[in-house]
Phi, psi and omega in degrees: 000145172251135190209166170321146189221014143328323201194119189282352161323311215302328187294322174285314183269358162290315190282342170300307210283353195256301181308328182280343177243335159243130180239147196283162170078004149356056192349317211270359170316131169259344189242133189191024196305291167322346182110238208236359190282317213301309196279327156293319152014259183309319172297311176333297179306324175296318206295307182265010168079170191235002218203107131222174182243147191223113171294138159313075202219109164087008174113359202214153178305124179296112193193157169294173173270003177247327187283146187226190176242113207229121199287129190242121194276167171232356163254167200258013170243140170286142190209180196263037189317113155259132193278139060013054184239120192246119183258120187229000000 
């Protein structure tokens, strides 16, 4: 996600505000094949998106100046996240 890096709070209160609106382990979740983790997931990922493109400018990520770039995990087990970055 790209969201501000001035102030790592900002990063504790996007995982507050995420955890507080889909929280994992959710009676009414119909899907949970992986465990209580599975369906928010997913929903997490529809919210911060799983994709972005970031212009190229001058050798350096084009981002505002306060702004960073941030891998946001949605589970809640350790697993092996591989990145994808295409240069075009």
């Amino acid at each position: 996600m790209i969201t501000g890096s001035e102030d790592s709070d900002i990063l504790l209160d996007v995982e507050d505000y995420l955890q507080k609106i889909v929280q994992a382990a959710n009676p009414k979740y119909r899907h949970n094949n992986e465990g209580d983790f599975d369906m928010s997931g997913h929903i997490r990922t529809i919210l911060t998106g799983e994709a972005k493109t970031i212009p190229i400018i001058d050798n350096k990520l084009g981002l505002g100046h306060f702004q960073g770039l941030f891998l946001y995990e949605h589970r809640a087990v350790e697993n092996t996240r591989k990145l994808i970055i295409t240069l075009s």
